[in-house]
Each structure stands twice: as C-alpha cells, then as structure tokens.
N, C-alpha and C positions, 0 to 999 in steps of 0.2 A: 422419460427422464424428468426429475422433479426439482426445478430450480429454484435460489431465491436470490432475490435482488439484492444486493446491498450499497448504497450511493449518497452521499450528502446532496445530491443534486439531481430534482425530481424530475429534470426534462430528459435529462439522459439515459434513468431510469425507464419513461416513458420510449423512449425511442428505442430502447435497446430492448423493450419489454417486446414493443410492435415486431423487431427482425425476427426475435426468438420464437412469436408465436408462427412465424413462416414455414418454422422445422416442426413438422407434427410429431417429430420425438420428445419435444419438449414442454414442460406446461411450468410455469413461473406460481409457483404455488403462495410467495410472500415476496413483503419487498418491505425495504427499513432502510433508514438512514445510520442508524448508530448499534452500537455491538451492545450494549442492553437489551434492545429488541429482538435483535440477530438471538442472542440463546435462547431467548426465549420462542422464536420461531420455528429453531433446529429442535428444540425437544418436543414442540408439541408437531409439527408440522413431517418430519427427518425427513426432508432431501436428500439426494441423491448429488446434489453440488449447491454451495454457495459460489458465486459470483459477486465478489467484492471490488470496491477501488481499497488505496492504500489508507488514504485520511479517512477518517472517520468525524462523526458530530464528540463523541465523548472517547476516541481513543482513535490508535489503529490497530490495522486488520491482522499485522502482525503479534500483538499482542490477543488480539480475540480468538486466534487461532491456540494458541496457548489456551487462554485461558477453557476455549470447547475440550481441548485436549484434556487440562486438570477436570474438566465436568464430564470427562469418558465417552464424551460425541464424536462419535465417526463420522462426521461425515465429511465430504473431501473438500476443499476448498480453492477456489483460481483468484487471484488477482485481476480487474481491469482497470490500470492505472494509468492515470499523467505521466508518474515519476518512471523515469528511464535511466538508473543510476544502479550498475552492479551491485555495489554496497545492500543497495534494499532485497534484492534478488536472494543473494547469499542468506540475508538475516529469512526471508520469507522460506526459503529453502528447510534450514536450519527448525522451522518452526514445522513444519509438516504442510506447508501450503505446496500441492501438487502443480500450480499451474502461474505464470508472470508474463500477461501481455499485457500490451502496451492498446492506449486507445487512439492511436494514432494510424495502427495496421488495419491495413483493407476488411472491411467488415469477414469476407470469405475465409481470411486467415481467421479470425477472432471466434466466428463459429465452427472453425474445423479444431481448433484451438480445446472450445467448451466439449467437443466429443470427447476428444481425447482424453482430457482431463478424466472427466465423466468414465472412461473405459478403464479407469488406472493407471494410465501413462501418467508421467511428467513431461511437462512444455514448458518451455522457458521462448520468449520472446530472440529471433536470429537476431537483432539488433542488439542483445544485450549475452545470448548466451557465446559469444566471442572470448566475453572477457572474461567468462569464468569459469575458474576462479581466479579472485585479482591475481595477477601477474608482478614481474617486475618494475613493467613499464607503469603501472599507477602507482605502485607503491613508491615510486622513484619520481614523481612529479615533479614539476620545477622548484614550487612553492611547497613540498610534504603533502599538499592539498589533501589527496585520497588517502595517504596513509595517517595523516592527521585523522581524518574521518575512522577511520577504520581502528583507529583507539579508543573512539565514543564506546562510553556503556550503553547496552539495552536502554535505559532510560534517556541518559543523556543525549540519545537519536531520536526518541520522542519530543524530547524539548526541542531539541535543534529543528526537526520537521515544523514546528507550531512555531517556532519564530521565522522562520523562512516565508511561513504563512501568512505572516503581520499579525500573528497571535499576540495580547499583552501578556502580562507575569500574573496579571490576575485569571486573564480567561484558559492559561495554559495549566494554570493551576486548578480550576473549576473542571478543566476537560480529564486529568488525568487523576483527580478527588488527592492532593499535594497541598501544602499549605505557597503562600506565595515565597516566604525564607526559601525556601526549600529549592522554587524556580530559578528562585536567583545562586543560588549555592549551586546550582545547575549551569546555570547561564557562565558562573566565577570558571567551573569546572572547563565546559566548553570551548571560551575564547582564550582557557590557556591551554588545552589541546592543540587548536588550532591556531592558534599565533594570532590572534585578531585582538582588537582593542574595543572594540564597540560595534552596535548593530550592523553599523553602513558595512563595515570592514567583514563581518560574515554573510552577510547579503551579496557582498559583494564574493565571495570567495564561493557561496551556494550558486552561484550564476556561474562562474568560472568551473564547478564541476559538474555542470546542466542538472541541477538539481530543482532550479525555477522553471516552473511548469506554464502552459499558457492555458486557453479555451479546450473543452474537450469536446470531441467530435460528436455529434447527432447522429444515431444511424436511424433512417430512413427506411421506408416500406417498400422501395424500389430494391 
C-alpha cells in the first residue's frame, strides 16, 4: 500500500511515518504539509491512500478532496484529525473522503482504520459515527449552537475553522487566496448565523460545541 502523508505538523508526521513503517504493507511514498503539494504528489507519485489531518498550511483537506476530485484523481482519501465535530464528518463524507479518525484513538484502532480505508471500505471514527447524521437532539441545542453551524456555507466553515484557530482576516485571507473585504463579509455572515457579537462570543460558542482542539498525539515505535 502506497501512502502519503499529509500534516502542518512535522513531528506527528515523523511519528506516524515511524508506526506505519511497522506494517510491511505499507511504504509512505510522500509527505506535505499543504494541498498544493498534496496534487502535485497524487499525480506524480498515485497512492493508493492519502492520509490527511483536517487543517491544512493553505486550505483544508475538505476542499483538497474536491478539488483532486475536479483534477479526476482517484485516489482515496482518510482524515487524521483533532477535530471531533459531526458537522466536519458529514461535510468530509459529502466530499468523497472514505475515511474520519480521530488522533486521539489507540494507535491499533488508527491502523486498522488505514487498512480498511485502503480496502474500500468507509470508517468513520465510533466516537463521532453515533451522531450521524445530526439528529434532532443537535439540531435542537439549547443555544441553536449546531444548527446554527450547520447553516454555514462551504466557505463560511472555512473561515470559521481559521478563526477558531487565531487566524487574522489577513492570514485567513492569504490561506484561502480571498481579498481581506471578503474575510470580513465572511466574518459579518457568520456571527449573524450564529448569534455572536465578536470573537470572544464565537470562541466561546466553538468551545461549547468541542470544536477547540488541544496537543496531538505522538505515535511511537512501541
């Protein structure tokens, strides 16, 4: 199996590169931080799976999937993310992404995870495939919270993920090639979706539907 890395964060890479070379079905052919590099590594390299997290240096994985899609690259794709949030699950679904674990599950789950994917199956993480599809009990939140979310446009979840991030209106603009009007006409869009008034008040609302993420796990040679 011909894998490639995808991660803003080159320790995790490394660590995760070291478990995978454990499985002699696997050989990690490339490894990138950002979805410019990613197509260009699927067309010259064509894996047999990418393994991504969800944030990216210049986008996310959700839109990169797409966009390999409009470029007629097959090749299959997993998420291995922080974010633990239905809402992203559904959008990643929705995109042709076969595969949504979480970096938090026992490394064993995570490479029985990558098989499967790799075989044709779809996996979704037991932590998050409960809830889907949302239900009544999120869409009925105390605060709209989830159903709020779940009115965001494509784009407007882009933004909203890079401010959760402590992205500026400039670097959110930079990351998704947007003028900065544009972020903020974004930004105008969002907190009257969600009922919020200013950053603290959607930081605060992202926290309340575990959308803030912490440290991501090391896997180890053990």
């Amino acid at each position: 199996m011909r894998v490639i890395l995808v991660d803003e964060h080159r320790a995790f890479r490394d660590s995760f590169r070291i478990a995978l070379l454990q499985e002699a079905a696997v050989t990690v052919t490339g490894e990138s931080d950002s979805a410019r590099q990613l197509y260009s590594l699927v067309e010259t390299e064509k894996p047999d799976l990418v393994i991504s997290e969800l944030m990216l240096a210049d986008t996310d994985s959700i839109s990169a999937a797409r966009e390999l899609h409009r470029r007629r690259l097959t090749t299959r794709m997993m998420l291995l993310t922080m974010y633990n949030n239905p809402l992203f699950v559904s959008d990643a679904l929705d995109a042709g992404i076969a595969g949504y674990v979480l970096k938090d599950q026992p490394l064993a789950e995570v490479i029985s995870a990558v098989r499967s994917v790799a075989a044709g199956e779809t996996y979704v993480s037991p932590a998050l495939a409960k809830d889907l599809p949302l239900g009544d009990r999120k869409q009925k939140g105390a605060n709209g919270g989830a159903a709020g979310l779940g009115r965001l446009s494509h784009r407007e979840r882009e933004v909203f993920c890079r401010i959760i991030q402590g992205n500026s209106s400039q670097a959110i603009a930079d990351a998704l090639c947007i003028s900065v009007k544009t972020v903020e006409t974004h930004r105008t869009h969002i907190n009257r979706k969600l009922g919020v008034r200013s950053p603290v008040e959607l930081i605060r609302l992202a926290a309340l539907q575990g959308l803030l993420t912490g440290d991501a796990p090391a896997y180890g040679s053990s």
